[in-house]
C-alpha positions as CSV (number, residue, x, y, z in Angstrom):
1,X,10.5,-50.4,-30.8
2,X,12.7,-51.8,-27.8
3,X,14.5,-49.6,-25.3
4,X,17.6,-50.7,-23.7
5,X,17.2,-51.5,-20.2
6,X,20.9,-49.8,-19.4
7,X,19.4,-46.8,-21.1
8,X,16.3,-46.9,-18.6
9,X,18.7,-47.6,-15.7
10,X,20.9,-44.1,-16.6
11,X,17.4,-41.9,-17.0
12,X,16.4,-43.2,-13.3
13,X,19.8,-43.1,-12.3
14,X,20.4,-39.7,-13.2
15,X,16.9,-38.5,-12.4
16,X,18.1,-39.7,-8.3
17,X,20.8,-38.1,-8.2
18,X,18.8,-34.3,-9.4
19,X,16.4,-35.4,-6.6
20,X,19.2,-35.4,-4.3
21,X,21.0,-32.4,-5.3
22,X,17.4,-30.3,-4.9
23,X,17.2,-31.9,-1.4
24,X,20.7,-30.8,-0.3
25,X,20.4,-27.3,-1.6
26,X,17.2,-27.1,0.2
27,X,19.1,-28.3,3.4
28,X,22.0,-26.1,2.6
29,X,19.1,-23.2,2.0
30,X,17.7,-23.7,5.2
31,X,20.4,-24.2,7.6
32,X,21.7,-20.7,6.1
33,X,18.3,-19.0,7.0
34,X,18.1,-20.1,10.3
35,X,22.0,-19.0,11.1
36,X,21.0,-15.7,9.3
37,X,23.5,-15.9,6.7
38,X,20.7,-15.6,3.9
39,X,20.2,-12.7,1.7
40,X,19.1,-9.5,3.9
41,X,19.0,-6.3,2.8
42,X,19.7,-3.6,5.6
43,X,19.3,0.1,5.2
44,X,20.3,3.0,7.4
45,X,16.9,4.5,9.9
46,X,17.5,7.4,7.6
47,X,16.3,5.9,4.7
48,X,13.9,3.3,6.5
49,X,12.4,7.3,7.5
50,X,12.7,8.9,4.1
51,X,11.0,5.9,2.4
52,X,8.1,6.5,5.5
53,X,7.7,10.1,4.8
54,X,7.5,9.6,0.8
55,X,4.6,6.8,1.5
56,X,2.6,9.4,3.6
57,X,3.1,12.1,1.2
58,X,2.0,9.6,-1.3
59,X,-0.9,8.9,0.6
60,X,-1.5,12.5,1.2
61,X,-1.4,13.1,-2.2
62,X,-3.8,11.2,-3.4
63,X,-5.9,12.2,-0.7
64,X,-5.7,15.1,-1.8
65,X,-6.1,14.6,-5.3
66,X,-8.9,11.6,-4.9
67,X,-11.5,13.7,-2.5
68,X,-12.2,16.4,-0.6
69,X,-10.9,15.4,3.0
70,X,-11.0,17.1,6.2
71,X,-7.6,16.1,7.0
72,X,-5.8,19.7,8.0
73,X,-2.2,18.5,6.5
74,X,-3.9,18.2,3.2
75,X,-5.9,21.6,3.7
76,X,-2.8,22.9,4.6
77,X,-0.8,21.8,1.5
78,X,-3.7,22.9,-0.3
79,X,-3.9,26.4,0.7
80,X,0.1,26.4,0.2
81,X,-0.9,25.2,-3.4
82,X,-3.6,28.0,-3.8
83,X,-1.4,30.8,-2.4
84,X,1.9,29.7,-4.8
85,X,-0.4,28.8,-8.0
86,X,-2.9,32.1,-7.5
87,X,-6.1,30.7,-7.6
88,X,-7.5,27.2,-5.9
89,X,-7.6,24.0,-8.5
90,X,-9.8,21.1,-8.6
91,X,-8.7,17.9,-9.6
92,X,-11.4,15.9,-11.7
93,X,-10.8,12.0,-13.5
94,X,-13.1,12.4,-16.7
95,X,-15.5,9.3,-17.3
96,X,-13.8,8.6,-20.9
97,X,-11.0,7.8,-18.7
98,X,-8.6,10.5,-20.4
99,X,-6.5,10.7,-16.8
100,X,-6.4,13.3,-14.1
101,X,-7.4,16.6,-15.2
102,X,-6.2,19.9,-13.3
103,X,-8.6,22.6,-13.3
104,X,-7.8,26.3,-12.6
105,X,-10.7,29.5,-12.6
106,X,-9.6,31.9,-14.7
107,X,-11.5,35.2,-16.1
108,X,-12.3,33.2,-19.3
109,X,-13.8,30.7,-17.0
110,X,-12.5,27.1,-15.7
111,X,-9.7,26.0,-17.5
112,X,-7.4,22.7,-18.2
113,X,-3.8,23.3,-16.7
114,X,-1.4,22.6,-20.0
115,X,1.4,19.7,-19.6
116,X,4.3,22.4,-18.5
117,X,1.9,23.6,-15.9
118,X,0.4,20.1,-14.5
119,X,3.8,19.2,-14.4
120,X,5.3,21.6,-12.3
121,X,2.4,21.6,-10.3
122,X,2.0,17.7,-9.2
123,X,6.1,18.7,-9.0
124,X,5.7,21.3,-6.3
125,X,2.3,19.4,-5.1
126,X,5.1,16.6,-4.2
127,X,7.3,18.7,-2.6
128,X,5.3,20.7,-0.2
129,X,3.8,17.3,0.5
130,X,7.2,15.9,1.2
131,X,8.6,18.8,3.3
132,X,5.3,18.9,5.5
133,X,5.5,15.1,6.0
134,X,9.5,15.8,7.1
135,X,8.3,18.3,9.4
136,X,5.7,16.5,11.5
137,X,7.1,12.9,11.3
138,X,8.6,12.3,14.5
């Protein structure tokens, strides 16, 4: 089989001109970097704070949830948790790796916290965490 050189020439010809396009747009790319004119996002110090608070609370909550920590927000937020849902719970990750269990002492003994219940507690467990993050955060 015989290729055409004019055919050869037009592949190469058009595979320099790509070339240059990519090397403009990078120049284009960075000339708009360095005058600042690329893509920046900027948000108010309100929500720069309220996404600082949320990844404290986060961290308090797992805290919280992961180990017994000497940490007095988290004792605090616990004792909140104790006083609102009646009795203290522990939180316990089963080894058949089931998830986070939520367990509550009852007169029958320890029991599971149902869905409804975990859910409105880890709801309320965010929002005490939330409020007392607000409230100390400078």
């Amino acid at each position: 089989m015989t290729v055409n050189p004019f055919l050869v020439k037009n592949v190469v010809r058009t595979y320099d001109q790509h070339q240059e396009t990519g090397r403009r747009i990078a120049r284009f790319k960075k000339y708009m970097d360095r005058a600042g004119q690329g893509d920046s996002v900027s948000i108010s110090k309100e929500a720069k704070r309220r996404q600082l608070v949320e990844k404290v609370a986060g961290e308090i909550v797992d805290n919280l949830i992961g180990s017994d920590t000497a940490n007095p927000v988290v004792r605090e937020i616990k004792s909140q948790m104790a006083k609102e849902f009646g009795k203290e719970v522990l939180f316990r990750y089963p080894s058949d790796g089931s998830g986070l269990q939520i367990l509550k002492q009852t007169d029958q003994g320890v029991t599971e916290l149902t869905n409804g219940e975990k859910d409105a507690f880890m709801r309320r467990l965010w929002e005490i965490a939330l409020t007392r993050v607000n409230e100390t955060m400078l």
